[in-house]
C-alpha positions as CSV (number, residue, x, y, z in Angstrom):
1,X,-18.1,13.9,12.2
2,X,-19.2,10.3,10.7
3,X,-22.3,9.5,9.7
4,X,-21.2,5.7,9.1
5,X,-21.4,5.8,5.7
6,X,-18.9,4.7,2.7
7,X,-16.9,7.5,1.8
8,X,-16.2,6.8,-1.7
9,X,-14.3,9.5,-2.7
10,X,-11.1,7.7,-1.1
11,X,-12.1,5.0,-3.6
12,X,-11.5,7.6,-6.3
13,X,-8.1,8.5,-4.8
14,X,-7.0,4.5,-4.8
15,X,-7.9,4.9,-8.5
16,X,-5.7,8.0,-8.9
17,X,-2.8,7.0,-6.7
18,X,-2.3,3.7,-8.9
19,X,-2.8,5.1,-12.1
20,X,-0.2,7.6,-11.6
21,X,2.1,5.4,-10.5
22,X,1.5,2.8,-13.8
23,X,1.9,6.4,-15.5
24,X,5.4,6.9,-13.3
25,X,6.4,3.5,-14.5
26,X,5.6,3.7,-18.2
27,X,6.1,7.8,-18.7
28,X,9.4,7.8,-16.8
29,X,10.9,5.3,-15.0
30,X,10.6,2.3,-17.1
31,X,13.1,3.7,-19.9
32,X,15.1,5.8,-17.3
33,X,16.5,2.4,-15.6
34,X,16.3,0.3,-18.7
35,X,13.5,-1.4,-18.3
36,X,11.8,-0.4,-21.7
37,X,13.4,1.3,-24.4
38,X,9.8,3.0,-24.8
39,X,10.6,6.2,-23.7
40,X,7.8,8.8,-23.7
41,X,10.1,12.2,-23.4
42,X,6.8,14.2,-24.2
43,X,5.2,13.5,-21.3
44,X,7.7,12.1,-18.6
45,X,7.7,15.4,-16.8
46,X,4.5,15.4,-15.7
47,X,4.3,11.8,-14.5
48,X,8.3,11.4,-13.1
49,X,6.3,12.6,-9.6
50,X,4.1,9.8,-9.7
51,X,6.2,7.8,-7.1
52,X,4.5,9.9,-4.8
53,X,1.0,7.8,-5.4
54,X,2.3,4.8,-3.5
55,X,2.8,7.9,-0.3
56,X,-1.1,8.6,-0.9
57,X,-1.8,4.8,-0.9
58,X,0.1,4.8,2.9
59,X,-2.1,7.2,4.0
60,X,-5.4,5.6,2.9
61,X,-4.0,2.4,4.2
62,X,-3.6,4.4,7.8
63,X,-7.0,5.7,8.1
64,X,-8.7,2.4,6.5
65,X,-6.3,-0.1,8.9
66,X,-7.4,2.1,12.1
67,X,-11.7,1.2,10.9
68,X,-10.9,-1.9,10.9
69,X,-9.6,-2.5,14.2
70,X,-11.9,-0.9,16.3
71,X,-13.4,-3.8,17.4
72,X,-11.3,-6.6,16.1
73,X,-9.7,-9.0,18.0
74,X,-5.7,-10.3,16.6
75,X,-7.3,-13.1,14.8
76,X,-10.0,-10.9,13.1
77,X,-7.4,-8.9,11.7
78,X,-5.2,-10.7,10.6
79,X,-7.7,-12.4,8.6
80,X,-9.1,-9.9,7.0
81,X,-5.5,-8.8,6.1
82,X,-5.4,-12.2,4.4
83,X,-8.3,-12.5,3.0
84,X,-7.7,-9.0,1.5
85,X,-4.5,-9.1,0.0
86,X,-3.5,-12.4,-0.9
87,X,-6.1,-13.7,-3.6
88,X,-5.3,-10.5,-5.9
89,X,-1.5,-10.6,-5.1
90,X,-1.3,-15.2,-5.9
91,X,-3.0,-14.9,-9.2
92,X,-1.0,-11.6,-10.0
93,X,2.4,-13.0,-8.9
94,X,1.1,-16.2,-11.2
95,X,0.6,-13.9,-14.3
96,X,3.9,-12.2,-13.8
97,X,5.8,-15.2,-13.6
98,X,4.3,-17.1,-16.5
99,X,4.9,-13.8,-18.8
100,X,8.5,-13.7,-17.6
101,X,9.5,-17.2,-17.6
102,X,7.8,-18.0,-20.9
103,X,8.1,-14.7,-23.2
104,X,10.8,-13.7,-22.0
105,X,12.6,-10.0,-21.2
106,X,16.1,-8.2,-21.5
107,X,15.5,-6.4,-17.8
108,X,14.6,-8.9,-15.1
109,X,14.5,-12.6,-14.8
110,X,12.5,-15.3,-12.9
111,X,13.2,-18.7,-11.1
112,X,10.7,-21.0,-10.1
113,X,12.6,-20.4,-6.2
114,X,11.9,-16.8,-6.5
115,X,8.0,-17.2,-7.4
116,X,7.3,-19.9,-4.9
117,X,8.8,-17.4,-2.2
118,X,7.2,-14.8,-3.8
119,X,3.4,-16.3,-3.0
120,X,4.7,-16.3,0.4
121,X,4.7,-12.1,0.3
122,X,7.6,-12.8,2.7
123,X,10.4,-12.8,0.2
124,X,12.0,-9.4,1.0
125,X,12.4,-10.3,4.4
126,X,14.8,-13.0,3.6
127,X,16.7,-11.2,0.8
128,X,14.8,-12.8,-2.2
129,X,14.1,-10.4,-5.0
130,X,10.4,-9.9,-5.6
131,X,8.6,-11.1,-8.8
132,X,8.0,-7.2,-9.8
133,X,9.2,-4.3,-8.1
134,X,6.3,-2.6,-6.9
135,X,5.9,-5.5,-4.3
136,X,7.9,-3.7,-2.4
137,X,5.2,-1.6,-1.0
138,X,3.2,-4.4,0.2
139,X,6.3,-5.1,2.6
140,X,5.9,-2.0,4.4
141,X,2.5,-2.6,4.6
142,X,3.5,-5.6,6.3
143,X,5.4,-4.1,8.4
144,X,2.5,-1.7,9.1
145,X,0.4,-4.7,10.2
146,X,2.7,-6.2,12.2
147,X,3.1,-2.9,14.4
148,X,-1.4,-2.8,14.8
149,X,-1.2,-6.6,15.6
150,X,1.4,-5.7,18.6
151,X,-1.0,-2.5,19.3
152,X,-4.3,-5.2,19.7
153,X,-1.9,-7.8,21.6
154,X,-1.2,-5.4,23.8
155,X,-4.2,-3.8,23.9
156,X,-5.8,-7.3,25.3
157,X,-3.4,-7.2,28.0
158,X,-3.7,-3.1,28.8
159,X,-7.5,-2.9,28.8
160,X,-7.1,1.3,28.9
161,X,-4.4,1.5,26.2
162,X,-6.1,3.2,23.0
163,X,-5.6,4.0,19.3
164,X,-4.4,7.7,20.8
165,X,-1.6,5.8,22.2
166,X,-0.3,3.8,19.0
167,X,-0.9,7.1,16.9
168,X,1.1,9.3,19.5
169,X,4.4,7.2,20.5
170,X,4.7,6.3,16.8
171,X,4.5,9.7,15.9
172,X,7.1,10.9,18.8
173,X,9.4,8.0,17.7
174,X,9.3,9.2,14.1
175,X,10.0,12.8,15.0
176,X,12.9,11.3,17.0
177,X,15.2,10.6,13.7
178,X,15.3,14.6,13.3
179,X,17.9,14.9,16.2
180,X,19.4,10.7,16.7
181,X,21.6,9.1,13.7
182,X,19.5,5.8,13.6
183,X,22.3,4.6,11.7
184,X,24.9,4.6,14.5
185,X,23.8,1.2,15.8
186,X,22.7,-2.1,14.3
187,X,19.3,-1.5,17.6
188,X,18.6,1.8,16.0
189,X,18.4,0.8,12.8
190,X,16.3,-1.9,13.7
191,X,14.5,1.0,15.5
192,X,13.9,2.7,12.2
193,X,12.8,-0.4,10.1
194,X,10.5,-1.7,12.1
195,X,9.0,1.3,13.1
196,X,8.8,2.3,8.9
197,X,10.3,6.0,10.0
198,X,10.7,7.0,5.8
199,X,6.6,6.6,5.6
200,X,5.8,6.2,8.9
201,X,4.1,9.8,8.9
202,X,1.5,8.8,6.4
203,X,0.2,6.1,7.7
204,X,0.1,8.6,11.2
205,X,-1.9,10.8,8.8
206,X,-4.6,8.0,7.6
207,X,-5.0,7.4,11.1
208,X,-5.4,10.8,12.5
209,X,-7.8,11.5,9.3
210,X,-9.9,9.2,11.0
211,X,-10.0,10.0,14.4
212,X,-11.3,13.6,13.0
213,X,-13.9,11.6,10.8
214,X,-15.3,10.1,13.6
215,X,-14.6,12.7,16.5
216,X,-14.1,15.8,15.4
217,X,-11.4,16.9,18.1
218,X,-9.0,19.3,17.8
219,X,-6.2,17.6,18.9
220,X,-6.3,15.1,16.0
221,X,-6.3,17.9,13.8
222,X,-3.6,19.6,15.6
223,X,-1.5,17.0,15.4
224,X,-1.9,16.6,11.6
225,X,1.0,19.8,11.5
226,X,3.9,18.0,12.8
227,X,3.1,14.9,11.5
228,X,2.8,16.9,7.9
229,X,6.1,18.5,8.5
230,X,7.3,15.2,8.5
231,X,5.8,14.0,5.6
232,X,8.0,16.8,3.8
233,X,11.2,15.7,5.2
234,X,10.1,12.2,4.3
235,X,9.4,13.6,0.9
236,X,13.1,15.6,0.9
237,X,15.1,13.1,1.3
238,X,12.5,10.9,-1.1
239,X,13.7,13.1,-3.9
240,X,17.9,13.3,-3.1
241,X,17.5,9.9,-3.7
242,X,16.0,9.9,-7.2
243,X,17.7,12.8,-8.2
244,X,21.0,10.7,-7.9
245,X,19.1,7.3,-8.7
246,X,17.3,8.9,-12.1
247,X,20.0,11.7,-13.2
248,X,16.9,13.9,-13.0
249,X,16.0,17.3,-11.6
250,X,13.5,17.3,-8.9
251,X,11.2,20.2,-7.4
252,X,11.4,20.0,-3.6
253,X,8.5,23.2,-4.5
254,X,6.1,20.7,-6.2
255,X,6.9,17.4,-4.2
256,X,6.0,19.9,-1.5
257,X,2.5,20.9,-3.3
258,X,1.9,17.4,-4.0
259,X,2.0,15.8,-0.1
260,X,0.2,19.0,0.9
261,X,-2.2,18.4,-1.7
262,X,-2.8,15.0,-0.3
263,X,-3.2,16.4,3.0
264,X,-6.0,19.0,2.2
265,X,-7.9,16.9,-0.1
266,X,-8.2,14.0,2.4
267,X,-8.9,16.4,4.9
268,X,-11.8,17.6,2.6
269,X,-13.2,14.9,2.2
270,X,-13.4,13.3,5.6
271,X,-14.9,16.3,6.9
272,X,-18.0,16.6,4.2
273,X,-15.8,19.2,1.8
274,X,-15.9,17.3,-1.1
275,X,-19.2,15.2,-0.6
276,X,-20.2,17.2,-4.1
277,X,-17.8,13.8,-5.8
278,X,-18.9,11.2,-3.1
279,X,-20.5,9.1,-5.9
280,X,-21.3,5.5,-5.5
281,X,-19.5,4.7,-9.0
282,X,-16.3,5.0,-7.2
283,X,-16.4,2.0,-5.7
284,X,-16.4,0.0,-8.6
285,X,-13.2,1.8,-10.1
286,X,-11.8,1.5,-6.7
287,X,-11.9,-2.0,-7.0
288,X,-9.6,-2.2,-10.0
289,X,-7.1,-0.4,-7.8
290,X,-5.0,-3.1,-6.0
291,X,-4.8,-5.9,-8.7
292,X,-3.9,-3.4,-11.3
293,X,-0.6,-1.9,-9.1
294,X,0.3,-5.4,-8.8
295,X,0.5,-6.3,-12.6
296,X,1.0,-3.2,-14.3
297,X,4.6,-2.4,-14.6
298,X,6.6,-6.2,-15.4
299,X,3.8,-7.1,-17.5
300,X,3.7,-4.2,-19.2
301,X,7.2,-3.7,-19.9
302,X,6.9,-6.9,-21.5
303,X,4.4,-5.5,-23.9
304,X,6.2,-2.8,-24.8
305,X,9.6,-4.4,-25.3
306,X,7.9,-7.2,-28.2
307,X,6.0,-5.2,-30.1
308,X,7.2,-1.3,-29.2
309,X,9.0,-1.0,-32.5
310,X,6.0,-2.0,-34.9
311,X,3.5,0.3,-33.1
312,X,2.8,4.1,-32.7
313,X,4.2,4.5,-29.1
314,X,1.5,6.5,-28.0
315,X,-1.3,3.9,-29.7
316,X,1.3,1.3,-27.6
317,X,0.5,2.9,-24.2
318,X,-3.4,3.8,-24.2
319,X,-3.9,0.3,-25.5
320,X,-1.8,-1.1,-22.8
321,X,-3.6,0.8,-19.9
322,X,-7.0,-0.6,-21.2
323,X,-5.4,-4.0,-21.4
324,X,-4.3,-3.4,-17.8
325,X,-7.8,-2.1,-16.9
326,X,-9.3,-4.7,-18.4
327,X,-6.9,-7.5,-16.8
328,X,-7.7,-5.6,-13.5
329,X,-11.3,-5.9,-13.7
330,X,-11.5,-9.6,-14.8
331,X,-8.7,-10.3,-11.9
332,X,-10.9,-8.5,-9.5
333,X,-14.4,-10.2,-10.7
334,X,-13.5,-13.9,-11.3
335,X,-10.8,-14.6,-8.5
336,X,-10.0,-11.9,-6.0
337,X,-13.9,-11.6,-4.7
338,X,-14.5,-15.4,-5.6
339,X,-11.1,-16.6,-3.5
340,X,-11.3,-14.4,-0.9
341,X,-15.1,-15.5,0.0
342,X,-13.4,-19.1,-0.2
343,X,-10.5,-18.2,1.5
344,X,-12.3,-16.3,4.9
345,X,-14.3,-19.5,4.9
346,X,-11.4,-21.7,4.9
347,X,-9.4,-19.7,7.5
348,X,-13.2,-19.7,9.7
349,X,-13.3,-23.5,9.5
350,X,-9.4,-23.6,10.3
351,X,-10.1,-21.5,13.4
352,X,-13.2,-23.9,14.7
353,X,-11.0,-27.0,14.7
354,X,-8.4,-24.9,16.5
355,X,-10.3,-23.9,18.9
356,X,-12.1,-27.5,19.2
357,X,-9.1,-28.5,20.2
358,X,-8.0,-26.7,22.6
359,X,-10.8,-26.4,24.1
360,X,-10.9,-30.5,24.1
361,X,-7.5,-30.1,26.1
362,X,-8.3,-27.6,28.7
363,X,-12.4,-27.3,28.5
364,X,-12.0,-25.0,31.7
365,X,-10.2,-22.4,29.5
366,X,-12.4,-19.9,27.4
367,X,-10.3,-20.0,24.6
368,X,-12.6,-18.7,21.7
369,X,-12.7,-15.0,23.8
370,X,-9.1,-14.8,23.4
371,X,-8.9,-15.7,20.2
């Protein structure tokens, strides 16, 4: 049960899940789709599974979204989704463009169209390719958001509609694509997109990780098996993909190990089984985790593409990681926690004059409490 403290053991797994994805990129996929000729054939088999860190990252987004909302109003929200994600992602999306633009690449090109839509975080909603490939994450997440922002809209209006609720019919809708062809209709499809049904069951996990961190119940825990089984048929059709996208064998054995893994450690940890490696020093690696996701991989393959033939490969990599570490850290230190201090202020100030406003125009309306 919680005891309100950090639990920064999921800051270790952040850590984990995006250094084996950079590891998927630069072991595996990078050279596999041409992106690098850099190809590590050593190593690649132990890291071609790291696509599977983003599916950790869901489910830490799912139990972390859910805290943050339990007394939030709309506004609150999506603030602090703002505030969180877009300082990092503007000076990343920045770096990436100025490498590719100016140094130039053989696997991916930039216009100054696609960067300005790029800052937007919007761009894969209207068909514009984004700056780097792993952005493509953050989309779902957006999607993610939008779904909890519906949840607390409704949730004004329904005074006794709950979390329970949101995690229950989205888990039921989910479980639905096992017997309806969602891809029969132009509505069901839309069904299945905006409800995120190939990772929808791990942000169900985060959330239901957290109703058992802070209650204890058995239902929550109970409902952690179907939403696990489909987290495995998520994961199976995950891998029929890559197989035919990467001409390379897959273990539906070890993806299977691998999401339970996630499952059982997370499930550890929130309920005091791993609080031997809740140290405080994982917060500080943790906060490396989100710029370094966003400019590992374009960046990188630049690296590796101008000077990969002068270089011990292996020397290449370690010395690119650090790099990317040490990018990460001074991203993290000098403008993701100094912007997004300026930024929440800027968005507070924003929401005064609105509200001054409106208030000025119907001053026997309480705006501010539904706001």
């Amino acid at each position: 049960m919680s005891s309100g403290k950090r639990i920064y053991s999921i800051d270790l797994l952040r850590f984990i899940a995006a250094f084996y994805v950079m590891m998927f990129h630069y072991a595996f996929r990078g050279s596999i789709v041409g992106n690098t000729t850099l190809e590590l054939n050593e190593i690649s088999k132990y890291f071609k599974y790291g696509y599977f860190g983003v599916h950790l990252f869901f489910i830490i987004s799912g139990f972390v979204i859910l805290l943050s909302v339990q007394k939030n109003s709309v506004f609150d929200f999506i603030k602090s989704r703002v505030v969180r994600l877009y300082p990092a992602y503007w000076v990343c999306v920045c770096i990436t463009f100025i490498v590719v633009y100016f140094f130039g690449n053989t696997f991916t090109s930039v216009g100054v169209y696609n960067w300005i839509v790029n800052m937007t975080m919007l761009n894969s909603f209207i068909g514009i390719p984004s700056v780097d490939g792993v952005y493509w994450s953050l989309h779902v997440e957006l999607i993610f958001y939008f779904l909890i922002i519906i949840y607390l809209i409704l949730k004004k209006k329904f005074t006794k509609l709950k979390d329970d609720h949101l995690i229950i019919v989205w888990l039921l809708i989910s479980l639905s694509q096992l017997v309806i062809d969602y891809d029969s209709h132009y509505f069901l499809k839309l069904i299945r997109f905006v409800f995120i049904f190939k990772y929808s069951s791990f942000f169900i996990a985060g959330m239901l990780f957290f109703k058992i961190y802070k209650t204890n119940l058995k239902m929550y825990k109970y409902l952690l098996f179907p939403t696990l089984g489909l987290s495995l048929y998520s994961c199976y059709l995950s891998i029929n993909q890559m197989i035919i996208d990467y001409t390379t064998d897959y273990s539906f054995l070890i993806c299977t190990l691998i999401i339970v893994s996630f499952y059982v450690v997370f499930y550890l940890i929130i309920t005091g089984g791993l609080d031997v490696i809740n140290k405080p020093i994982y917060m500080s690696i943790g906060l490396l985790t989100y710029p370094l996701y966003l400019i590992h991989q374009v960046f990188g393959f630049v690296i590796f593409n101008t000077i990969g033939d002068s270089i011990n490969k292996y020397s290449l990599v370690i010395g690119v990681i650090l790099f990317m570490l040490l990018l990460s850290s001074l991203i993290n230190k000098y403008v993701e926690r100094p912007l997004s201090m300026k930024l929440g202020a800027l968005v507070d100030r924003l929401k005064e004059k609105l509200l001054s406003h409106l208030n000025q125009e119907d001053p026997t309306k309480n705006i501010k409490s539904e706001l």
